[in-house]
C-alpha positions as CSV (number, residue, x, y, z in Angstrom):
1,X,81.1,95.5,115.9
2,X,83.8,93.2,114.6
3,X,87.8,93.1,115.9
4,X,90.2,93.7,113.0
5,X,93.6,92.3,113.6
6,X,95.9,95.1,111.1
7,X,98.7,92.4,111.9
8,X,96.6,89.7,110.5
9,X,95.2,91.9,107.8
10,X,98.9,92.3,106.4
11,X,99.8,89.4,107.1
12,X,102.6,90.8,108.9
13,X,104.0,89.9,112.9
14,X,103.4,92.6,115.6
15,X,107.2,93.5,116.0
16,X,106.6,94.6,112.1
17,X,109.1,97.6,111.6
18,X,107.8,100.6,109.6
19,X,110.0,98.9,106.7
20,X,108.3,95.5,106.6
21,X,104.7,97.1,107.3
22,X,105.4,99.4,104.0
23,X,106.0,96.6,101.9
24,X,103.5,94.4,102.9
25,X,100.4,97.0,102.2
26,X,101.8,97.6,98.5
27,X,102.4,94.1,98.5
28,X,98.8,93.5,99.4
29,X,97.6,96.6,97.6
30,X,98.7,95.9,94.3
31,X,96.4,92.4,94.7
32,X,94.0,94.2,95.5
33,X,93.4,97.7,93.7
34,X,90.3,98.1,92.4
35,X,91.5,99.1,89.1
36,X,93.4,95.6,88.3
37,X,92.4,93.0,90.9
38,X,90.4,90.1,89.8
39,X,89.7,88.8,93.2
40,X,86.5,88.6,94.4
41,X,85.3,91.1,96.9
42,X,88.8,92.9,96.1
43,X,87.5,96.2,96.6
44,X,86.7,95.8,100.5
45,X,90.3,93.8,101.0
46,X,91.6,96.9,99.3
47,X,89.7,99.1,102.0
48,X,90.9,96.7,105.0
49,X,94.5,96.4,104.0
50,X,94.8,100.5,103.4
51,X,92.6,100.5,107.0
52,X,95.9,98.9,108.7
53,X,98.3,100.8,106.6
54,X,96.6,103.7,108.1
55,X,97.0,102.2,111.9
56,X,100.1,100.8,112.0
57,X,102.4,103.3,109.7
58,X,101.5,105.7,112.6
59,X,103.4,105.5,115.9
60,X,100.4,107.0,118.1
61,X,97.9,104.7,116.0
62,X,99.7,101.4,116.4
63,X,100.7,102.4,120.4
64,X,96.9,102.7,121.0
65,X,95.9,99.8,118.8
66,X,98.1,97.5,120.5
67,X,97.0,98.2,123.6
68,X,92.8,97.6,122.8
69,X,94.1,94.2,120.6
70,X,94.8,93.1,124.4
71,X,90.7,92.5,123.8
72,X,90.0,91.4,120.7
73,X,90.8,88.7,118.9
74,X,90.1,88.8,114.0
75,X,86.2,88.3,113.3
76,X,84.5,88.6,117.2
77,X,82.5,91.3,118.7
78,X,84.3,94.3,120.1
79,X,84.0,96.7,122.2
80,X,86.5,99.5,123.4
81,X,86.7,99.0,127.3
82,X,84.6,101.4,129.5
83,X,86.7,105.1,129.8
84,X,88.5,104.4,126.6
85,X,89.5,107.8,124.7
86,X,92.2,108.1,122.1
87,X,94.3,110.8,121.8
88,X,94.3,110.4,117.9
89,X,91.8,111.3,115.2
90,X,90.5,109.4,112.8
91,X,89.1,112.3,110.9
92,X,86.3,110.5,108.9
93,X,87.3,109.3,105.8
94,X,86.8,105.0,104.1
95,X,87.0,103.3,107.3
96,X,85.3,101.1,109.3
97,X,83.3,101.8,112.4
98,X,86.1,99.5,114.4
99,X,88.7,101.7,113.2
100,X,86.9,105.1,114.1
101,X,85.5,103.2,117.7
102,X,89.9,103.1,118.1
103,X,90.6,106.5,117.0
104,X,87.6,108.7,117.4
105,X,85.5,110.0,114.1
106,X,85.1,113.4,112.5
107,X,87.5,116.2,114.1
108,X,85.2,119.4,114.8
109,X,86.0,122.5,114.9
110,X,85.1,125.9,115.7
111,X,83.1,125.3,119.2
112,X,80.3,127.6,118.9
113,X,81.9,130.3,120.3
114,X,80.3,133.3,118.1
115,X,77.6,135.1,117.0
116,X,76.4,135.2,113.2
117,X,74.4,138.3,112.3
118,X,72.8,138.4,115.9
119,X,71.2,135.0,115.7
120,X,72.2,132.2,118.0
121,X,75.4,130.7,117.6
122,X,76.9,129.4,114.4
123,X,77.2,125.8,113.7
124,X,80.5,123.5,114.5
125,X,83.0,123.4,111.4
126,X,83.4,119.6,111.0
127,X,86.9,118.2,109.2
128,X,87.0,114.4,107.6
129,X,90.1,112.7,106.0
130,X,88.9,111.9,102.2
131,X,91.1,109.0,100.8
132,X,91.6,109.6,96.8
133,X,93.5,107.4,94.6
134,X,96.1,108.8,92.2
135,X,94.3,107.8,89.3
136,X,91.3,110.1,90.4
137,X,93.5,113.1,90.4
138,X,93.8,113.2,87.0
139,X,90.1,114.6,86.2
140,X,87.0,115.5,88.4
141,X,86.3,112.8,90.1
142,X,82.5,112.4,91.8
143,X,83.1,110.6,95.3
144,X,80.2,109.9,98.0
145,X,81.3,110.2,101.7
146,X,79.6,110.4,105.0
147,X,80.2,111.6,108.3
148,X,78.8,112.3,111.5
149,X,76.6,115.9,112.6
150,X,76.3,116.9,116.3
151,X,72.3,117.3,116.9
152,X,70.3,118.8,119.6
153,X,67.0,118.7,120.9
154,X,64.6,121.9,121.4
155,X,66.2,122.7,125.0
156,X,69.6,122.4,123.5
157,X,70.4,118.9,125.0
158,X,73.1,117.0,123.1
159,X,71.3,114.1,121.6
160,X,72.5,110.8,119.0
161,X,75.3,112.5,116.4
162,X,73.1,112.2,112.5
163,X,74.8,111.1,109.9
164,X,75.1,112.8,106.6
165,X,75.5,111.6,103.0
166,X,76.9,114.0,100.3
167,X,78.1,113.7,96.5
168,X,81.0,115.9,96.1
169,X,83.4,116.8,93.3
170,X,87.0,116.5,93.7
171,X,88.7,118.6,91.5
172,X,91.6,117.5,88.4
173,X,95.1,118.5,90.2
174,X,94.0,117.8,93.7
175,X,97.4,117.1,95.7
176,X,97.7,115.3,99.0
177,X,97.4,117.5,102.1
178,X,94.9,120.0,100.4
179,X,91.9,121.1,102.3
180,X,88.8,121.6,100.3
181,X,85.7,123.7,102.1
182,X,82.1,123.0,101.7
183,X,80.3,126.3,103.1
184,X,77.3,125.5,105.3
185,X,77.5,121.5,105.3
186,X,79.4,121.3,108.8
187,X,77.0,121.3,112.3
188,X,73.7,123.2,112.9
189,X,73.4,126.2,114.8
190,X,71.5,126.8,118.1
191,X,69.0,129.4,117.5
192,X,68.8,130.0,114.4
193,X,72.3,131.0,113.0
194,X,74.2,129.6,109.8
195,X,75.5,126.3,110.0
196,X,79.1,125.2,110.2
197,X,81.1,124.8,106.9
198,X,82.6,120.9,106.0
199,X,86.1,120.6,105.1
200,X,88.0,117.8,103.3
201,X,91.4,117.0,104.3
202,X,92.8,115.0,100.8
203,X,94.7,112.1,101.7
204,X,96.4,110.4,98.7
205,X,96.1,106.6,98.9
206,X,99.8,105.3,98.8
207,X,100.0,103.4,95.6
208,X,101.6,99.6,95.4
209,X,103.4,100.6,92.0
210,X,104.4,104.6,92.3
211,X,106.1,106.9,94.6
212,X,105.6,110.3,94.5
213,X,108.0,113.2,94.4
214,X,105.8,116.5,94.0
215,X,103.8,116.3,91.1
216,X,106.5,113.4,89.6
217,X,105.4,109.6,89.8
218,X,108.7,107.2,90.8
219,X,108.2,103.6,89.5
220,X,110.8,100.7,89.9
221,X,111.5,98.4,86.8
222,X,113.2,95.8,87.2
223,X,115.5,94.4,83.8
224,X,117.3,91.5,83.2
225,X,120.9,92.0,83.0
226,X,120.8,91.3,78.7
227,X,118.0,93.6,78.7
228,X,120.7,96.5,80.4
229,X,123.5,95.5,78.1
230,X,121.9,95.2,74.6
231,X,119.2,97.6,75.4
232,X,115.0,96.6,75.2
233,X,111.7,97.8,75.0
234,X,109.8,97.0,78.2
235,X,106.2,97.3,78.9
236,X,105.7,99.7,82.2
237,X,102.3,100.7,83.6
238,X,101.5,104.5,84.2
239,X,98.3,105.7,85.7
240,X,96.6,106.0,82.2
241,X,97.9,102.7,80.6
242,X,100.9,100.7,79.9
243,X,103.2,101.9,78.2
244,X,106.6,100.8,75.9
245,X,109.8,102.5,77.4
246,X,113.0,101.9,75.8
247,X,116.0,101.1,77.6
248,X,119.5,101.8,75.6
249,X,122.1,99.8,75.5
250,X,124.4,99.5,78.5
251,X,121.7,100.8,81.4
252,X,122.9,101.2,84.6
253,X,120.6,99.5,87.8
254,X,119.8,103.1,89.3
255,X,119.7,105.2,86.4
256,X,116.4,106.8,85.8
257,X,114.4,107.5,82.2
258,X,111.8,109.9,82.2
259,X,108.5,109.8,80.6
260,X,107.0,113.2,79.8
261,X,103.8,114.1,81.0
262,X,103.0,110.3,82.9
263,X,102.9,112.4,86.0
264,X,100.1,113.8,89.0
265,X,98.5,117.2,86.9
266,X,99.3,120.2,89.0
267,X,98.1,123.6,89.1
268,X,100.4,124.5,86.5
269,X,101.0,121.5,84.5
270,X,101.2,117.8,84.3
271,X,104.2,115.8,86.0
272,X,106.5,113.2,84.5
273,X,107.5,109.4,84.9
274,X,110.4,108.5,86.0
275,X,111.5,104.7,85.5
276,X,114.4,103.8,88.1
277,X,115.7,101.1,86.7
278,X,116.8,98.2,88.5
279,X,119.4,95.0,87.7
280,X,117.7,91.9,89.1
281,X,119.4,88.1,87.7
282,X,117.4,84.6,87.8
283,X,116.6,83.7,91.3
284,X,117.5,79.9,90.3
285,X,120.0,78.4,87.2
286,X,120.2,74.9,85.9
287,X,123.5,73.8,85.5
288,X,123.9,74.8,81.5
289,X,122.9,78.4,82.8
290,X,125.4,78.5,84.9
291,X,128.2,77.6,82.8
292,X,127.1,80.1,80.0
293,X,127.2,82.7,83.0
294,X,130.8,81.4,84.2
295,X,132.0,81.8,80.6
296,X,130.5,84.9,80.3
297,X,132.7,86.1,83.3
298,X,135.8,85.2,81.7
299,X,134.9,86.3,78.4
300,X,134.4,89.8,79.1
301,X,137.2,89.9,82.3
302,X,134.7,92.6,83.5
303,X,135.5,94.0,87.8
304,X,132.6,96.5,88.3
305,X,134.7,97.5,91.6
306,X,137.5,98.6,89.4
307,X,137.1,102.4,90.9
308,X,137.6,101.4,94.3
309,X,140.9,102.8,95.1
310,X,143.4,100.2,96.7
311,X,144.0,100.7,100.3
C-alpha cells in the first residue's frame, strides 16, 4: 500500500489553517472536476485531492494523520505501525485503501444482539459514506460502490471481511446528511436469520465554484469595476450550463442577483442562484492606465467613506 502525503496532495504546508486547506482543494478541485477538467487522469487527482480535503478539514482526521505521516513518506509502501487503531471512521465511501488503513472502513452496526423470527441471529447493519456531486442531485443518478461484509466459517469463527459490489440509485433531491437504507444488503446472519440492512450516509462533494445555503447554490463573480458602473452581461456557470446574467448599472461588490430555479431540487421544489458579486481591479497598470485611473479620481471627486461619521 502506498503513503499519501494530503499536504503534498494540496500542495499546501502542514501548519495549513482550516482557511488555506479550504482554498487550496477548490482550488485544486476546480482543475480537476470530472465534468470540465482536460487533464489527463483528472478524475483520480479529483479523488486524491477530495481524499485530503476529507483528512485534513477534520481535526480528529488530521491529529491522527499527522501522527502515522511520522512513517511515511508520498509514493513508498506503508504500513500503519503494529497496535494502531483510530478513533475515527472512515465509513466507506471513494477512497483509497491508505485512507481507510488510517481511519478504519465501513462503520457496523447493530451487533447481533437479537433474534429474527426464532432463527439465529440477524445480520450486522453496515453504514458507508457515499460521496455525490451536486450535479448528480439533480436527477437519479446510478453510482457503483463497494464495501466490506463480516464473514464466518461453519463454527462461527470470524474469518477475511468479503467485499461486495452493488449498483444503486440515488434519488433526484438527495441532500447532504441523508441516510438511504438498502433492506437485507448489510452482514449475514449466523444460523440462518435475515441479513443486516446497508445504509448510505450522502455526503455532498464540496464544489470548487458553489456554496450551498439549503437548497440555494452561492457563486462568487467577480466584475470589473466599468462592468459595476455601466452595467454588463456576464457569462456565469450553473450546474446545468452557463448562463448570461445581467448586471445593472451601478452594482455594488456584495450585492447578490438571483437566478430562479439554478438551485439543488428539494423535496418541494427547485432552489435558486444567487450571484454575489464581487469588485476586483487590474492586478498590474501600465503607466497610460494609470493616468486614465488618476483622472478618473478627480473627475468624479467620488469618497466611498463619505458615511463614516467624523470622530
Amino acid at each position: 500500500m502506498e503513503f499519501k502525503d494530503y499536504y503534498k496532495i494540496l500542495g499546501i504546508e502542514s501548519d495549513a489553517d482550516l482557511k488555506v486547506i479550504k482554498t487550496a482543494y477548490r482550488k485544486l478541485a476546480r482543475k480537476y472536476h470530472p465534468d470540465v477538467s482536460v487533464e489527463k487522469d483528472a478524475e483520480n487527482k479529483f479523488k486524491d485531492v477530495a481524499e485530503a480535503y476529507a483528512a485534513l478539514k477534520d481535526p480528529q482526521k488530521r491529529a491522527e494523520y499527522d501522527e502515522l505521516k511520522k512513517y511515511g513518506q508520498q509514493g513508498q509502501g506503508f504500513e500503519p505501525p503494529p497496535g494502531w487503531q483510530s478513533s475515527s471512521s472512515a465509513q466507506g465511501g471513494d477512497y483509497s485503501d491508505f485512507f481507510e488503513s488510517i481511519f478504519g472502513s465501513a462503520r457496523r452496526r447493530g451487533q447481533q444482539t437479537h433474534r429474527d423470527s426464532g432463527f439465529g441471529f440477524r445480520g450486522q447493519d453496515i453504514e458507508i459514506e457515499l460521496p455525490v456531486f451536486l450535479e448528480e442531485t439533480l436527477s437519479d443518478t446510478k453510482k457503483t460502490i463497494s464495501y466490506h461484509l463480516p464473514h464466518y466459517g461453519k463454527d462461527g469463527q470470524r474469518l477475511a471481511d468479503v467485499k461486495k459490489t452493488l449498483n444503486v440509485t440515488v434519488p433526484k433531491g438527495t441532500a447532504d446528511g441523508e441516510r438511504i437504507r438498502l433492506r437485507g444488503q448489510g452482514g449475514p446472519s449466523m444460523g440462518g436469520g435475515q441479513p443486516g440492512d446497508l445504509y448510505l450516509h450522502i455526503r455532498l462533494v464540496p464544489h470548487p465554484l458553489f456554496d450551498i445555503e439549503g437548497h440555494n447554490l452561492i457563486i462568487t463573480v467577480p466584475i470589473a469595476p466599468w462592468e459595476a458602473v455601466l452595467g454588463a452581461k456576464v457569462e456565469v456557470p450553473t450546474l446545468t450550463g452557463n448562463i448570461k446574467l445581467t448586471l445593472p448599472a451601478n452594482s455594488q461588490s456584495g450585492q447578490r442577483l438571483r437566478v430562479k430555479g439554478k438551485g439543488l431540487v428539494g423535496k418541494t421544489g427547485i432552489g435558486d442562484l444567487y450571484a454575489l458579486l464581487k469588485i476586483v481591479v487590474p492586478e498590474h497598470a501600465d503607466a497610460e492606465t494609470k493616468q486614465l485611473w488618476d483622472t478618473l479620481s478627480k473627475k468624479t471627486a467620488f469618497n466611498p467613506r463619505s458615511v463614516w461619521r467624523k470622530a
